[in-house]
N, C-alpha and C positions, 0 to 999 in steps of 0.2 A: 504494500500500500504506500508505503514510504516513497518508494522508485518512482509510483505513478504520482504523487503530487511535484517531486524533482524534477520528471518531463515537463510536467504542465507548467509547473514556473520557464522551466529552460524555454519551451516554446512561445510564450507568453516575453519572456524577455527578447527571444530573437526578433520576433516580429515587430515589438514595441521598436525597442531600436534600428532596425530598416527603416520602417513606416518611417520612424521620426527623420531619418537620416536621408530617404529617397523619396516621400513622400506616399501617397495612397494612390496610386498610377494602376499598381499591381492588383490592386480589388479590382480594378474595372479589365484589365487582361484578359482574368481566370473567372467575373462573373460575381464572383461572392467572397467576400472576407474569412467563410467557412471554407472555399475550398484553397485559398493562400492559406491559412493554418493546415490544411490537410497537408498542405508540402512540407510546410515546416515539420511537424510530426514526420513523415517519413523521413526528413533529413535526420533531425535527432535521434530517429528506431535506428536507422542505418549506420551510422556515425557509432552509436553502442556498439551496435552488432558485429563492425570490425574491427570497434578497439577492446571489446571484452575479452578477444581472443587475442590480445597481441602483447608479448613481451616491453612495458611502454618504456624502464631502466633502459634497455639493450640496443633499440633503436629510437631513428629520429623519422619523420615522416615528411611527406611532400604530396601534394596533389599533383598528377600529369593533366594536363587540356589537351583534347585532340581534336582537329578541326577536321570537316566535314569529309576532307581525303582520309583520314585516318592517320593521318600525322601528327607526332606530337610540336603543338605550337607554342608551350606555354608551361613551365612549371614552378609555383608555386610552394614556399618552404615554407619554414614553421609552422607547419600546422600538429593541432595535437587536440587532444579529448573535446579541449572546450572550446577550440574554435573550430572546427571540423561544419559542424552544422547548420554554423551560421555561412561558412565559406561556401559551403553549398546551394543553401537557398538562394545567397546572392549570384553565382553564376548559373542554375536553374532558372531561375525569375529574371536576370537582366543579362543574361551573356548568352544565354540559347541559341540566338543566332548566330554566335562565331565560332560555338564547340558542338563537337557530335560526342563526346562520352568525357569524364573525368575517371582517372584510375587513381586510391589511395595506394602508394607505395612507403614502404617501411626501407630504411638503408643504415647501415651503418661502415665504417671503414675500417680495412684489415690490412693491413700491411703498406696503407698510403692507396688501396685502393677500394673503391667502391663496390659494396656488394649491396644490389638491390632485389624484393621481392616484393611482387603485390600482392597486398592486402584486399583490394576489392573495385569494381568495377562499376560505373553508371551509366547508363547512356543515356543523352540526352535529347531530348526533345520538343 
């Protein structure tokens, strides 16, 4: 019960802050202010879902952007638990149009070199 009011503040704060910081554009997009929360909740379920299973001490994380060829255009560092979700809804909601998926990658360095694995995949649309 605990977890589920944690979400709801979490989604209640992301959105607050967007809203306040890009304005209410995005109600009128998607139709209804119920169905912008609906995303935000899937950002925050998903955002759990691939950090509950990750090692967070051992590695560091990055978002990749891939645009519409499947190319990576764009990656994004510092990301971690608690901004994962909000990084999401914002490039879901205002960046749709220049990326076709986001992939969370975990990486850490080993001998001066880089060893990366994904963590999980989105597509966008």
């Amino acid at each position: 019960m605990r977890n589920i009011r944690m979400n709801e503040q979490k989604v209640n704060e992301i959105l607050h802050n967007w809203l306040d910081k890009n304005g209410e554009w995005v109600i009128d997009k998607y139709g209804s202010i119920e169905k912008v929360e609906e995303i935000v909740v899937n950002c925050v379920s998903l955002s759990q879902a691939w950090f509950n299973t990750q090692n967070k001490k051992e590695f560091s994380f990055e978002i990749s952007l891939y645009d519409k060829d499947g190319a990576i255009v764009e990656t994004l560092h510092g990301v971690t638990e608690d901004n994962l979700p909000s990084m999401m809804f914002d490039i879901i909601v205002s960046k749709s149009d220049n990326y076709s998926k986001l992939s969370l990658m975990k990486y850490k360095y080993v001998s001066g070199n880089k060893q990366t694995d994904l963590v999980g995949e989105l597509e966008i649309s």
